[in-house]
C-alpha positions, 0 to 999 in steps of 0.5 A, a space after each residue: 504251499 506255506 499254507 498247506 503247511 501251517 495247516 498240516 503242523 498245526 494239526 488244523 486238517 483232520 485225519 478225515 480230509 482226502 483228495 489233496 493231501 498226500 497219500 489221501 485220494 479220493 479213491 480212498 475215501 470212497 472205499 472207506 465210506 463204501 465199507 462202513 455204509 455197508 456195515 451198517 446195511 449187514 447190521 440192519 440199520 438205516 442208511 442214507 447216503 447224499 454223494 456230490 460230485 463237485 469235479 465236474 462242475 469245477 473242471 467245466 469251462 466258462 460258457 463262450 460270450 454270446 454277442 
């Protein structure tokens, strides 16, 4: 945690990091991205939008040892 704090009070972690900070979920962030993307659609510009999600390969468990 002493990390996290020295990252914080020294202003290194960017108001745009989400989903370990608190108050900051990613939920959030998905919502806030949903809403500019669609504002740049209603204006007429071009949008692509590249999403990953990472959950899902970190959560998986290490494959059994085969003999």
């Amino acid at each position: 945690m002493a990390l996290f704090g020295f990252l914080q009070d020294n202003l290194i972690l960017d108001d745009s990091q989400y989903g370990f900070r608190a108050e900051r979920a990613v939920s959030d962030q998905l919502i806030l991205t949903y809403n500019l993307v669609t504002l740049w659609y209603d204006q007429g510009s071009t949008v692509d939008l590249i999403l990953f999600d990472f959950d899902q390969g970190v959560r998986q468990s290490p494959p059994p040892d085969t003999p």
